[in-house]
LUMVEX-292930 format. One record per residue: residue in one letter; x, y, z of N, C-alpha, C in turn. Coordinates in nm, 3 decimals. Layout:
R  code      n_x      n_y      n_z     ca_x     ca_y     ca_z      c_x      c_y      c_z
R     A        X        Y        Z        X        Y        Z        X        Y        Z
...
REM end
This chain:
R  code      n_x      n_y      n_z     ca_x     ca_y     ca_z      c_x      c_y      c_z
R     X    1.317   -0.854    1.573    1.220   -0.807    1.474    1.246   -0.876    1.340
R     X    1.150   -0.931    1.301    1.166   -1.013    1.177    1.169   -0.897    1.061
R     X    1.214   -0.937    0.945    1.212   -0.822    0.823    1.196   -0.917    0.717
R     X    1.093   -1.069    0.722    1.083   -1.165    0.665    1.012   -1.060    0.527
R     X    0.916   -1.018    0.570    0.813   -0.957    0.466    0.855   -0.829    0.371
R     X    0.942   -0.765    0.443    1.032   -0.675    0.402    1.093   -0.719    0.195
R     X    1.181   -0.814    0.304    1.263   -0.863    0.239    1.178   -0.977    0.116
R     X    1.083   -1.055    0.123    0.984   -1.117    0.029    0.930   -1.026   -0.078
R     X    0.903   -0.907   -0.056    0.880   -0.765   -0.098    0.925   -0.781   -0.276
R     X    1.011   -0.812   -0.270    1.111   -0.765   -0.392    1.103   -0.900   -0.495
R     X    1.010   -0.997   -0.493    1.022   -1.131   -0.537    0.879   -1.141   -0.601
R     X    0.798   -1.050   -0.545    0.638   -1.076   -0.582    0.608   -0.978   -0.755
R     X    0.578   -1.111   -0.840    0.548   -1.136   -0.942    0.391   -1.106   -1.058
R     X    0.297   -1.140   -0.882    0.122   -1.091   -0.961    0.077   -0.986   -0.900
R     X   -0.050   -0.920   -0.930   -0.122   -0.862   -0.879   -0.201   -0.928   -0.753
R     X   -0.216   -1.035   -0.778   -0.303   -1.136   -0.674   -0.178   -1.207   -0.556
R     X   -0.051   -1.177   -0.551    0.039   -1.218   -0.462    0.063   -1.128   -0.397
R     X    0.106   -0.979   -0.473    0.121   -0.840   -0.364   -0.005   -0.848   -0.324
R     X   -0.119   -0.830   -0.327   -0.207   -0.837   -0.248   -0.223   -0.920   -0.124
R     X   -0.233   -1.019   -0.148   -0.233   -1.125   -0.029   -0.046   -1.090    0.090
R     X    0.030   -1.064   -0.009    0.130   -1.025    0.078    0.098   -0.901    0.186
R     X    0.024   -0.798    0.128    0.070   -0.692    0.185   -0.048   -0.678    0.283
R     X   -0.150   -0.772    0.267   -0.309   -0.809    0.386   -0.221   -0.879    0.472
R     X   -0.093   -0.981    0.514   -0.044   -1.037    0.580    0.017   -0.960    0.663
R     X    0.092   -0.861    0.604    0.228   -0.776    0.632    0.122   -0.688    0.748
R     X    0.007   -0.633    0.729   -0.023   -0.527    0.747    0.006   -0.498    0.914
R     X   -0.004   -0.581    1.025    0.013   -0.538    1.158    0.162   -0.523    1.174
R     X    0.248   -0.562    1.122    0.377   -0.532    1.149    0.463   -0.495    1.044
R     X    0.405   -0.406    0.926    0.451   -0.323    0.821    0.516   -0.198    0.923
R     X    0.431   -0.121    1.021    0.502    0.022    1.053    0.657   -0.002    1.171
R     X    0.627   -0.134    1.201    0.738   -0.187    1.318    0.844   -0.215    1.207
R     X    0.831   -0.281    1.091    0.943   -0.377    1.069    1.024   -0.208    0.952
R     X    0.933   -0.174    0.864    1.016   -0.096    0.799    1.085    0.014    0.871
R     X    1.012    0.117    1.009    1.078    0.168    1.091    1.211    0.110    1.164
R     X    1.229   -0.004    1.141    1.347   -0.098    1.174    1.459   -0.017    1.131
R     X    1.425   -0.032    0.936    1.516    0.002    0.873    1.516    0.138    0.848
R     X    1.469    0.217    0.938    1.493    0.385    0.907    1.398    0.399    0.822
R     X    1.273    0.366    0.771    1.255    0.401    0.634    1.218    0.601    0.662
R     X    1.292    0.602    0.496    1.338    0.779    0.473    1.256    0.789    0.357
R     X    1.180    0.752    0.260    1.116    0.801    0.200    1.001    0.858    0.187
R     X    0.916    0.806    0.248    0.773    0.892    0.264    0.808    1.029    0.305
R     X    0.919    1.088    0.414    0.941    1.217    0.442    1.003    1.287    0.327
R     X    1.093    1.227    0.263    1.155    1.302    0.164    1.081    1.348    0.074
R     X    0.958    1.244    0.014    0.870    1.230   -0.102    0.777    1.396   -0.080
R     X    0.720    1.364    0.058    0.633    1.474    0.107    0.699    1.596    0.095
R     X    0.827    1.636    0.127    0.917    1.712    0.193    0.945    1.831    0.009
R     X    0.976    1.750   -0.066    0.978    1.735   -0.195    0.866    1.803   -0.282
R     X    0.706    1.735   -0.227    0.575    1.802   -0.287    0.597    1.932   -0.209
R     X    0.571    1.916   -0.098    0.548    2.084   -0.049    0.641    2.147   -0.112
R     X    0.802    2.176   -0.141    0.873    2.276   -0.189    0.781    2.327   -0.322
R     X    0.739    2.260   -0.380    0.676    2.257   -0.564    0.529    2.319   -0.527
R     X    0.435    2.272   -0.417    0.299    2.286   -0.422    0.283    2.338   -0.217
R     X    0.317    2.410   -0.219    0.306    2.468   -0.049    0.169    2.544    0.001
R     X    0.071    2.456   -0.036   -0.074    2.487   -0.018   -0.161    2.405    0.076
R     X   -0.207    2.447    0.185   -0.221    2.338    0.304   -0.373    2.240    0.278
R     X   -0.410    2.383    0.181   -0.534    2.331    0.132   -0.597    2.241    0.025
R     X   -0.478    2.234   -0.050   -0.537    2.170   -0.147   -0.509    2.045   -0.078
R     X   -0.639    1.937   -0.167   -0.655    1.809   -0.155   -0.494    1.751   -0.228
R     X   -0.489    1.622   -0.151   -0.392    1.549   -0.214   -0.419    1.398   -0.185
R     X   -0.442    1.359   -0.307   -0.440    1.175   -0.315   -0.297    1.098   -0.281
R     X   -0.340    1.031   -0.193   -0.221    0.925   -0.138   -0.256    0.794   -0.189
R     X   -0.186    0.759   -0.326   -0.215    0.655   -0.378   -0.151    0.571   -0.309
R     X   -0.215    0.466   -0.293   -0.110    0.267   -0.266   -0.070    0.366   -0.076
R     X   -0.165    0.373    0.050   -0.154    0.488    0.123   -0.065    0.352    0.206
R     X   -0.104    0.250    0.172   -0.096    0.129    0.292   -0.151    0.168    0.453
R     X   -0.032    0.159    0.530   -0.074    0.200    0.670   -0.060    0.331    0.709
R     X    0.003    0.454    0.624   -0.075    0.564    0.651    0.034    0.621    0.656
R     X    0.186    0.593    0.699    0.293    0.639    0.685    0.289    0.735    0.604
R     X    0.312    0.759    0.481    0.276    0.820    0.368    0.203    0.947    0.428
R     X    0.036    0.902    0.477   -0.012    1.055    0.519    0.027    1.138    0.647
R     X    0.109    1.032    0.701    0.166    1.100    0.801    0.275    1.185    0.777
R     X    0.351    1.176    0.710    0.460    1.256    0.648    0.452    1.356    0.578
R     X    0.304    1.347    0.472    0.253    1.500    0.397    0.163    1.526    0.487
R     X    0.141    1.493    0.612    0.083    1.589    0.677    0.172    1.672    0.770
R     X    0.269    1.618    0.809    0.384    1.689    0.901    0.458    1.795    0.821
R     X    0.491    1.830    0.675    0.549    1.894    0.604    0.414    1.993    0.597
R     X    0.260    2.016    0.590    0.168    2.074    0.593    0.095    2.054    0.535
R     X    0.068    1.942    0.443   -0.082    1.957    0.369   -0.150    1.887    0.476
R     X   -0.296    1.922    0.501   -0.420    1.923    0.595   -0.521    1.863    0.510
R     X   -0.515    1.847    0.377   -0.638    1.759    0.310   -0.599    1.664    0.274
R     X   -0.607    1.507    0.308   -0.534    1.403    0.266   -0.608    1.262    0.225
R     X   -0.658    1.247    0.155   -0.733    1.144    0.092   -0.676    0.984    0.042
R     X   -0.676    0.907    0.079   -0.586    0.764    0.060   -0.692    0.674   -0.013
R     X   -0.610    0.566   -0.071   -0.649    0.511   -0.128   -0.567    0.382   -0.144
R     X   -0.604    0.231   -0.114   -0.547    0.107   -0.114   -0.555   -0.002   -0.154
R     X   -0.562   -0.110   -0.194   -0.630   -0.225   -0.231   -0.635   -0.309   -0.083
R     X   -0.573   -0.329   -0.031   -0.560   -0.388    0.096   -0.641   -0.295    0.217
R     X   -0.735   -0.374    0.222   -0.830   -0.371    0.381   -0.729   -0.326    0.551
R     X   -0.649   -0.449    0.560   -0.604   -0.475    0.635   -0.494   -0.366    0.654
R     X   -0.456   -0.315    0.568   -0.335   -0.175    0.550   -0.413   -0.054    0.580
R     X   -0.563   -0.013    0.510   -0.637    0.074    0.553   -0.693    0.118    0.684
R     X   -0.701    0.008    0.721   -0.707   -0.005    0.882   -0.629    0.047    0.988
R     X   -0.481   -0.014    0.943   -0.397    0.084    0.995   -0.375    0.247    0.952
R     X   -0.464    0.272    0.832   -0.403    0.420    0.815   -0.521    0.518    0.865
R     X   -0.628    0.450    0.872   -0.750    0.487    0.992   -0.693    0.514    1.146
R     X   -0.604    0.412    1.146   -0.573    0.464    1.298   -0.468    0.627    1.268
R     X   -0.425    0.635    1.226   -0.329    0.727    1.192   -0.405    0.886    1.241
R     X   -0.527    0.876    1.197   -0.573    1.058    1.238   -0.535    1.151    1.126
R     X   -0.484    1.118    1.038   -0.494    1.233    0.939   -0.563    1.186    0.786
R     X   -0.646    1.138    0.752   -0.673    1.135    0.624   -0.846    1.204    0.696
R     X   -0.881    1.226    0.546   -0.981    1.317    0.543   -1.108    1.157    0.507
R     X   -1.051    1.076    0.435   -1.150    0.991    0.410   -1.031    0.896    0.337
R     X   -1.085    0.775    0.355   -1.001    0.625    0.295   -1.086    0.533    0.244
R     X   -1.038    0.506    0.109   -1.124    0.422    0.035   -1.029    0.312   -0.061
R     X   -1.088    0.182   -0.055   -1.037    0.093   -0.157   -1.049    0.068   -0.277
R     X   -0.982   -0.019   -0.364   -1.016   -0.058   -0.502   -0.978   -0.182   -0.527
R     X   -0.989   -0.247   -0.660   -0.980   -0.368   -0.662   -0.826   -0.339   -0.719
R     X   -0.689   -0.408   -0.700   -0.585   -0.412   -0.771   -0.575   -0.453   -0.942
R     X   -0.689   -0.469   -0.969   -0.690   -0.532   -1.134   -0.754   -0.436   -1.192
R     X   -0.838   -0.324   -1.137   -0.896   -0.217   -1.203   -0.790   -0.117   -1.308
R     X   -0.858   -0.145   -1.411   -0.745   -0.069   -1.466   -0.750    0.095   -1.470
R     X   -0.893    0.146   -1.430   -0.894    0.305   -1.395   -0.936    0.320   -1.276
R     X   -0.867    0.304   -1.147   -0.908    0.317   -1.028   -0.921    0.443   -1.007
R     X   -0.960    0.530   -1.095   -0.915    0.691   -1.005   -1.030    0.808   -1.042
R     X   -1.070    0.903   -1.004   -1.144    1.025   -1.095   -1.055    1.068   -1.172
R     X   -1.088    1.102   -1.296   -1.021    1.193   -1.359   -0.960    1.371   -1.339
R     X   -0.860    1.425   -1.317   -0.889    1.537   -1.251   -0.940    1.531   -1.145
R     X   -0.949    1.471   -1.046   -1.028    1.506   -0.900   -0.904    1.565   -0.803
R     X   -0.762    1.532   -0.857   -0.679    1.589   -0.734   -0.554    1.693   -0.852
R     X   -0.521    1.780   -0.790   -0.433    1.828   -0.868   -0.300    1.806   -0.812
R     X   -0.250    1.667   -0.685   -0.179    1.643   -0.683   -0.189    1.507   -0.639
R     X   -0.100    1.414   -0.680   -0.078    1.266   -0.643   -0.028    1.260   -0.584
R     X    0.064    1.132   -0.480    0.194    1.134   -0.435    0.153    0.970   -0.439
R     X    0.243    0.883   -0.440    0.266    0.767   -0.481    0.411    0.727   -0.428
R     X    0.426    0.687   -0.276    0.530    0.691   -0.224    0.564    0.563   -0.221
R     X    0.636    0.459   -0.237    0.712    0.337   -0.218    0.621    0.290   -0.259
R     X    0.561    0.318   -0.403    0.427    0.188   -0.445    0.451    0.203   -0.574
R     X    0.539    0.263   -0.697    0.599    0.204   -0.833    0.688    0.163   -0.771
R     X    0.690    0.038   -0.793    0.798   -0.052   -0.824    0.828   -0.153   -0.800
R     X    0.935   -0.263   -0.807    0.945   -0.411   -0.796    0.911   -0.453   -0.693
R     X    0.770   -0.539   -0.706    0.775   -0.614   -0.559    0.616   -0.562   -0.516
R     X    0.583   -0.406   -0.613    0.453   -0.370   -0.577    0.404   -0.305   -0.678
R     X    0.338   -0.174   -0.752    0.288   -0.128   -0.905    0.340   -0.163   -1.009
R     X    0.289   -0.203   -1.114    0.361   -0.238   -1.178    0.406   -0.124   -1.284
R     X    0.474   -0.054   -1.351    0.510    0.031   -1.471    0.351    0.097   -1.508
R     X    0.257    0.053   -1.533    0.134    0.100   -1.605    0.078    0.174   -1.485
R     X    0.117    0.142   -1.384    0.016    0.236   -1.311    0.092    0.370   -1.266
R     X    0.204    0.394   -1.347    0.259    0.587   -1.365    0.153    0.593   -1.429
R     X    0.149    0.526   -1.583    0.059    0.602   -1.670   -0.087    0.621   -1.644
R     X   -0.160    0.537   -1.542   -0.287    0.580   -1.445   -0.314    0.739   -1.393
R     X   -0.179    0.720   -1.260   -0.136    0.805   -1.223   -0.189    0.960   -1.272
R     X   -0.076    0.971   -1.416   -0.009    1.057   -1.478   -0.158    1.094   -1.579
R     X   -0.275    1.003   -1.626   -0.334    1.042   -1.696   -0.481    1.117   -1.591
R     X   -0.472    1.051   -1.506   -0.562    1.094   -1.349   -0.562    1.254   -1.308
R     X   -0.410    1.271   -1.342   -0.397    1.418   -1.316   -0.483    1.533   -1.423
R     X   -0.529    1.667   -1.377   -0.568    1.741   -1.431   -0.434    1.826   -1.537
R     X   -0.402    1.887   -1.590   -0.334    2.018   -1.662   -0.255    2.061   -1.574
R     X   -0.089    2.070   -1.574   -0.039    2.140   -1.470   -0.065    2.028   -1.357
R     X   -0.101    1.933   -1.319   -0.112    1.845   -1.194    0.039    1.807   -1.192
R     X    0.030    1.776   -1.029    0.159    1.717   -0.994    0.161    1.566   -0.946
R     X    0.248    1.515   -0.984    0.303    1.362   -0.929    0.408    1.345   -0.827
R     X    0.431    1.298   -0.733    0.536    1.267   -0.640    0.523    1.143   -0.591
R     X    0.663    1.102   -0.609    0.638    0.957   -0.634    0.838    0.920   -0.567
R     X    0.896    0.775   -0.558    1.002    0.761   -0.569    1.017    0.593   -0.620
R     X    1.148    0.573   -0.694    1.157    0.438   -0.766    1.311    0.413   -0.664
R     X    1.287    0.302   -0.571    1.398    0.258   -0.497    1.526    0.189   -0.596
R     X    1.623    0.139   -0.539    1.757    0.073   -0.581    1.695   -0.021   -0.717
R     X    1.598   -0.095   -0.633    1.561   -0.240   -0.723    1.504   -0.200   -0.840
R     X    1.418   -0.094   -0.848    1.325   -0.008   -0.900    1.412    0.072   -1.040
R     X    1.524    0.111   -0.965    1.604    0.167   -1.107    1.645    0.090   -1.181
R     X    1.680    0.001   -1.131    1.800   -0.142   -1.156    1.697   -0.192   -1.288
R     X    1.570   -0.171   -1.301    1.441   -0.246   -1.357    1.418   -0.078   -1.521
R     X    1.454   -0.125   -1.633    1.445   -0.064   -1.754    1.296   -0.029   -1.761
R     X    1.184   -0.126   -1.737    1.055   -0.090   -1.762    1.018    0.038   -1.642
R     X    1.044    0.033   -1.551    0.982    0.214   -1.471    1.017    0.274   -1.534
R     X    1.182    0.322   -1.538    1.239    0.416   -1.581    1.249    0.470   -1.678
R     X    1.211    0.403   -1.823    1.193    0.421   -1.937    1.023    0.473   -1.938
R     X    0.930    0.413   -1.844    0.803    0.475   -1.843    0.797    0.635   -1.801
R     X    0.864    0.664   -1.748    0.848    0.766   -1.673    0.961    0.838   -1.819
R     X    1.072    0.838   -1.859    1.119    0.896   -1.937    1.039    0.907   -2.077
R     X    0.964    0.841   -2.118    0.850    0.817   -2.187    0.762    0.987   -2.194
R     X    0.743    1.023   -2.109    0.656    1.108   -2.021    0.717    1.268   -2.083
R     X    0.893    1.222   -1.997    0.950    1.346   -2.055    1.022    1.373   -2.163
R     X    1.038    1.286   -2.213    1.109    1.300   -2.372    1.022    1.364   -2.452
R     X    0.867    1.283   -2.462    0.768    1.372   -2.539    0.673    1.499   -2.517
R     X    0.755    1.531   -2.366    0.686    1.676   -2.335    0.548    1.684   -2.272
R     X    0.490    1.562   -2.245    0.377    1.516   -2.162    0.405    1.542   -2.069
R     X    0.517    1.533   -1.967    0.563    1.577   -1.833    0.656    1.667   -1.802
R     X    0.715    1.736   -1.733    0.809    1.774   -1.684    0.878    1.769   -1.590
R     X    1.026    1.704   -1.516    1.038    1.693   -1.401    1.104    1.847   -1.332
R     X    1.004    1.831   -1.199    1.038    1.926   -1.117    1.161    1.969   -1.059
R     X    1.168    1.787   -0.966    1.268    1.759   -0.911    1.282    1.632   -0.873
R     X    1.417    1.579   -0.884    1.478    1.453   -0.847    1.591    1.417   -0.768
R     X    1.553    1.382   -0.686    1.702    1.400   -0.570    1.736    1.243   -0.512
R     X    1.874    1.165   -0.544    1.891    1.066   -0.508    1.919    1.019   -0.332
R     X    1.871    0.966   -0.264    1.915    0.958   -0.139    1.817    0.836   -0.055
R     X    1.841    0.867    0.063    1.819    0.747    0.159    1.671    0.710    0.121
R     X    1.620    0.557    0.145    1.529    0.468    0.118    1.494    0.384    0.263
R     X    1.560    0.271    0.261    1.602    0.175    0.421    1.716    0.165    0.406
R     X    1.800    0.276    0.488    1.940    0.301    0.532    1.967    0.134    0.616
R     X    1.895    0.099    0.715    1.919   -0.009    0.781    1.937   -0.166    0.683
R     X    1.880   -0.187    0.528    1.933   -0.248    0.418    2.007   -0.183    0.317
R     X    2.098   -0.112    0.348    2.152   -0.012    0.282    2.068   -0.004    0.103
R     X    1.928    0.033    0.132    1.861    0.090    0.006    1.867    0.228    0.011
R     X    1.875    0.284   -0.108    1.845    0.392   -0.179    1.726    0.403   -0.264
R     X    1.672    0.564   -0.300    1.544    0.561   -0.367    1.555    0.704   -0.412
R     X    1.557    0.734   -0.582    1.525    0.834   -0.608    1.380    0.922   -0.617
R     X    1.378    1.031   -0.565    1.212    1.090   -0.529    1.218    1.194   -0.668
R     X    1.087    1.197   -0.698    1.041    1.271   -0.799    0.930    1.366   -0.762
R     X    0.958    1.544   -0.818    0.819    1.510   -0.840    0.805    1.581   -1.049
R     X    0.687    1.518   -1.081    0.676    1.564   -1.226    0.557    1.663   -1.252
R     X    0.577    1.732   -1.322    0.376    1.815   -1.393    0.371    1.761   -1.458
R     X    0.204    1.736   -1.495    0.170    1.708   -1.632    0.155    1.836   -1.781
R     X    0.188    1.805   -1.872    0.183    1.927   -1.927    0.049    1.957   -1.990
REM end
């Protein structure tokens, strides 16, 4: 099993390169990262439900890729699951998946891809950070949300290692715009010995 794309992941520089990367990646994204154990989409999900344990409410799966993501907040219990991708070829796979309620694209250069208030919870699983969102799109995110909305999200090894996330997101809570719920450091791709801290935040 190759982990060529995996590993290229962490090097991509534009908006117009993760893209074309991750339309390439897309038939052997759920083979190659299952390689490496990947542990975050469960944790991320695992994480929202403790904070928001409502089967009903809608929840946006930003950056959904191949669906992983809704597969994981749907196994913990949320039943309304709405995705959203720039990549075609990733959506496709999360169509096959059986749990989103509806899947829709955007252009990666849009700078307000979202309704305002339309979800009172996000989740944004392995998509801030190096290699894929760049820093500005927390503050998308985070302004997308309604009053009291929630974010769940996680920033891997490379991701911390990087001053611009982490300072965005502390940004958030220093001035009382956010609050974090919860943050718990742990497994990412155990099989590249990565780590990834999961969040989730309110807006205030």
């Amino acid at each position: 099993m190759s982990d060529k794309y995996l590993k290229d992941t962490y090097g991509l520089d534009t908006p117009q390169a993760t893209h074309a990367h991750y339309q390439k990646w897309a038939s052997s994204y759920d083979s190659e990262v299952a390689a490496q154990g990947y542990a975050t989409p469960g944790r991320v999900a695992e994480a929202l439900w403790s904070k928001l344990p409502q089967p009903q409410t809608p929840i946006l799966d930003y950056g959904c890729g191949t669906g992983l993501s809704g597969v994981a907040l749907n196994a913990v219990g949320f039943e309304v699951i709405d995705g959203v991708d720039p990549s075609p070829k990733m959506l496709e796979g999360a169509a096959a998946k059986g749990v989103y309620r509806k899947l829709s694209s955007f252009e990666i250069t849009d700078p307000n891809p979202l309704d305002q208030g339309a979800y009172k919870a996000i989740a944004a699983i392995g998509v801030i950070g190096t290699g894929a969102a760049p820093p500005a799109v927390f503050d998308i995110l985070m302004r997308a949300l309604p009053k009291d909305g929630m974010l769940a999200f996680s920033f891997n090894d490379h991701t911390l290692d990087d001053v611009s996330y982490t300072s965005r997101l502390n940004d958030w809570l220093d001035t009382g715009a956010a609050r974090l719920l919860f943050r718990e450091y742990g497994p990412h791709l155990p099989g590249m010995d990565l780590k990834s801290d999961v969040y989730v935040v309110q807006k205030a």
